[in-house]
MMTF fields as JSON, N, C-alpha, C and O atoms, coordinates in Angstrom:
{
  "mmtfVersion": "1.0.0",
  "mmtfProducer": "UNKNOWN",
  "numBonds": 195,
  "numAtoms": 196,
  "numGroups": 49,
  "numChains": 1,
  "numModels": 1,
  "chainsPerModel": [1],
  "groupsPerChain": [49],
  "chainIdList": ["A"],
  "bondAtomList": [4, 2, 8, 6, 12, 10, 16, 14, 20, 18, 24, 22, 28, 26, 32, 30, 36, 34, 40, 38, 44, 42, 48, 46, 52, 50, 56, 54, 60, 58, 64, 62, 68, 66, 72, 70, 76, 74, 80, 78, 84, 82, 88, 86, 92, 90, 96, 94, 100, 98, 104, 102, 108, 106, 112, 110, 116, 114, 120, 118, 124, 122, 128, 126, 132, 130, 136, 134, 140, 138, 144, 142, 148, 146, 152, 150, 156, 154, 160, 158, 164, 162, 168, 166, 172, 170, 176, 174, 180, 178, 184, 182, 188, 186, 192, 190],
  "bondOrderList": [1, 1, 1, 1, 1, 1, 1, 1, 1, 1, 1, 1, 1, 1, 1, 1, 1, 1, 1, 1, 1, 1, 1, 1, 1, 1, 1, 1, 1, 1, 1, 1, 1, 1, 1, 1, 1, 1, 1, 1, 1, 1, 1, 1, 1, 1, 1, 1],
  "groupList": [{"groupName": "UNK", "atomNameList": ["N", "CA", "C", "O"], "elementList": ["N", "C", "C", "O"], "formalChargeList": [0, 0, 0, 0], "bondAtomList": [1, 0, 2, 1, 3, 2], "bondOrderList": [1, 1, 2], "singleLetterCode": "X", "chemCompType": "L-PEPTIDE LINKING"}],
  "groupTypeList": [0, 0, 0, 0, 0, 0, 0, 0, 0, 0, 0, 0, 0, 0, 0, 0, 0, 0, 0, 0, 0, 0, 0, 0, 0, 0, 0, 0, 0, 0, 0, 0, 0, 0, 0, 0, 0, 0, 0, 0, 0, 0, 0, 0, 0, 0, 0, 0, 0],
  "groupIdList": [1, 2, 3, 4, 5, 6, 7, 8, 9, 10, 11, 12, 13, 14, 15, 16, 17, 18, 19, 20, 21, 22, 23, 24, 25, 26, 27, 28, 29, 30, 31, 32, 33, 34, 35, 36, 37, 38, 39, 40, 41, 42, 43, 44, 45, 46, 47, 48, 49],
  "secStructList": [7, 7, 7, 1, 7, 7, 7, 7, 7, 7, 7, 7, 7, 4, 4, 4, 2, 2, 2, 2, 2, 2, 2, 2, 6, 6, 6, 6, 7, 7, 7, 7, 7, 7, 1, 1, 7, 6, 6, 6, 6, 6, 6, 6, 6, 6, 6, 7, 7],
  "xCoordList": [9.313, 9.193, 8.092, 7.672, 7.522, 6.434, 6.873, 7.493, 6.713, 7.659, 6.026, 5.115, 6.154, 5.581, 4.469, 4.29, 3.724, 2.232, 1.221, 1.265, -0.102, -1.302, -2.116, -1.862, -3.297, -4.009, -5.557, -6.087, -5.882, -7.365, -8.596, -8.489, -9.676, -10.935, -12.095, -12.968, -12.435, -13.398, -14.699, -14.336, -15.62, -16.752, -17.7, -18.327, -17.681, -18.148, -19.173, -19.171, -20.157, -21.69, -20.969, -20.029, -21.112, -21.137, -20.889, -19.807, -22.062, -22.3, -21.572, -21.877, -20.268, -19.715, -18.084, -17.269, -17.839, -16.453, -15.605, -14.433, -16.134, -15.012, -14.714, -13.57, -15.877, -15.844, -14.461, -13.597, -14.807, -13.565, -12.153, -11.203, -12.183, -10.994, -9.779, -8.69, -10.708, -10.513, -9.76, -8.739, -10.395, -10.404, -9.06, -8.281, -8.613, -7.856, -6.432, -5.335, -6.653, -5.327, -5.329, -4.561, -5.93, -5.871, -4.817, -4.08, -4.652, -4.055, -2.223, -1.279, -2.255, -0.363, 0.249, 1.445, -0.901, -0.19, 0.033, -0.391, 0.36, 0.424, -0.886, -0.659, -1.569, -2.693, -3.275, -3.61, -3.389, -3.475, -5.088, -5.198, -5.804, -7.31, -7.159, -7.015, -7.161, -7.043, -8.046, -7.911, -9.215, -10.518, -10.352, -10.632, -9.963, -10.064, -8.763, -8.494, -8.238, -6.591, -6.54, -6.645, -6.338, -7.219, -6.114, -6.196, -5.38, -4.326, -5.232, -5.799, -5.806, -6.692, -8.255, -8.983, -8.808, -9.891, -9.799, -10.671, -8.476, -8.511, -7.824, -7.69, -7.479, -7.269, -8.611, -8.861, -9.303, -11.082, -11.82, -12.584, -11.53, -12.279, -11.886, -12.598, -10.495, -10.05, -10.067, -9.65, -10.563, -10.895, -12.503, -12.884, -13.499, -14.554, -15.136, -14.873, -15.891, -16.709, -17.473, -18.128],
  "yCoordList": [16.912, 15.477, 15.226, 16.156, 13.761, 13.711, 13.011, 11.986, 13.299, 12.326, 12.351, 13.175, 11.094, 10.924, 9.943, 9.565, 9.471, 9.111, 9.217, 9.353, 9.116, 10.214, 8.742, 7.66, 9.082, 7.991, 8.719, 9.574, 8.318, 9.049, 7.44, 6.223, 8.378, 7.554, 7.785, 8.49, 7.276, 7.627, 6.414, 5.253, 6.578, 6.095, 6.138, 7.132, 4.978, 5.051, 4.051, 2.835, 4.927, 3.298, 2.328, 2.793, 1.0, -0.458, 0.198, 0.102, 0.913, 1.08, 1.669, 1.619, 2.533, 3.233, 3.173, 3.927, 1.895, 1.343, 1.204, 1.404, 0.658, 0.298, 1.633, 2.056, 2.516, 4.064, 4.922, 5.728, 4.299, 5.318, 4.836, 5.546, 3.28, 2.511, 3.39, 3.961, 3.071, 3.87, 5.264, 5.595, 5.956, 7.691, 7.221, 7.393, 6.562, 6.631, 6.059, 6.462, 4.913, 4.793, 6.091, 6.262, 6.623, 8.161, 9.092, 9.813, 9.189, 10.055, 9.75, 10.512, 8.308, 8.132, 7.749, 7.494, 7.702, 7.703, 6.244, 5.535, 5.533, 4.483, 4.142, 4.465, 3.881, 3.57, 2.153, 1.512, 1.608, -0.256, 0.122, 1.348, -0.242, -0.694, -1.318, -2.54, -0.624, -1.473, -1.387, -1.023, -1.849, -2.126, -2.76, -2.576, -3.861, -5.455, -5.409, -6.153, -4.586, -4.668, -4.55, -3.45, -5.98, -5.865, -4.902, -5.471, -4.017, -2.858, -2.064, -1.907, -1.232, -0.279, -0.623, 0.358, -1.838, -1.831, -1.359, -0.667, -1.839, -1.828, -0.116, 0.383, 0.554, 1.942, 2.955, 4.111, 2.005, 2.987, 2.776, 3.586, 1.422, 1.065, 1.681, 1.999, 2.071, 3.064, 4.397, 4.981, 5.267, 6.806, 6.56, 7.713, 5.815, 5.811, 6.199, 5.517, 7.224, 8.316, 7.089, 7.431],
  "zCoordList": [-9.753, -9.522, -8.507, -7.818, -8.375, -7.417, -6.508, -6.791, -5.506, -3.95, -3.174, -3.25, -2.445, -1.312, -1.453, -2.611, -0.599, -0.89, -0.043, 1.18, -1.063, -0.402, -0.124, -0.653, 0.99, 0.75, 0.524, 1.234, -0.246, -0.903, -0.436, -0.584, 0.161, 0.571, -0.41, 0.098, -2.053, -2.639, -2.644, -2.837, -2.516, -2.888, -4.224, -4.591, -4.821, -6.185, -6.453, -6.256, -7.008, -6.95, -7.604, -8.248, -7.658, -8.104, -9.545, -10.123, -10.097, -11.611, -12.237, -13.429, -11.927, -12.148, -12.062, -12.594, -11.116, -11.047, -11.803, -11.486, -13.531, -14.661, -14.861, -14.697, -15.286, -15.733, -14.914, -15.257, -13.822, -12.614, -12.947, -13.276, -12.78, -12.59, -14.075, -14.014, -15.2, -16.509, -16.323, -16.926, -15.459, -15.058, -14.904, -15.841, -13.69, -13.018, -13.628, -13.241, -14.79, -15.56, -16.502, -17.449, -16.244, -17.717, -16.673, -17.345, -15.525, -14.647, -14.83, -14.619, -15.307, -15.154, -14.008, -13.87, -12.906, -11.697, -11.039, -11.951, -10.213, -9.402, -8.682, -7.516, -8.72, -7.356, -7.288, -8.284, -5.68, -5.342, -5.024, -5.057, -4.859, -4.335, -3.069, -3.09, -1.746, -0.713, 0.351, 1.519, -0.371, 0.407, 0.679, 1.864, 0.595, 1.186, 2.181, 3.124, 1.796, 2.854, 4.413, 4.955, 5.285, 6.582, 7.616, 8.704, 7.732, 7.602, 7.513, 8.594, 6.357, 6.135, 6.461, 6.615, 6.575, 7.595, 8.984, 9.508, 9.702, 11.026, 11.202, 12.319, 10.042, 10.516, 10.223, 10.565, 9.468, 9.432, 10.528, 11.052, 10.954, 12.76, 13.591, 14.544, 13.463, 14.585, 14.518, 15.518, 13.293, 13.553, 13.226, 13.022, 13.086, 13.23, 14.552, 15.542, 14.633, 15.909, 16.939, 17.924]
}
């Protein structure tokens, strides 16, 4: 069974987004898009060097 959750940081050109988004319903798995999520902005501001 699969327990838990991961948080994955990928970067994908503009041009290539539908192509991925696609990838990514082919996997079965659950995943939200939370770039815009101001939660996960303010935890990239805070381990940024």
């Amino acid at each position: 069974a699969d327990y838990g959750r991961i948080l994955v940081g990928m970067q994908v050109p503009a041009g290539d987004t539908a192509a991925f988004d696609a990838f990514l319903q082919t996997l079965g798995y659950p995943c939200v898009e939370e770039t815009l999520n101001p939660a996960y902005r303010l935890f990239l501001q805070a381990h940024q060097g």
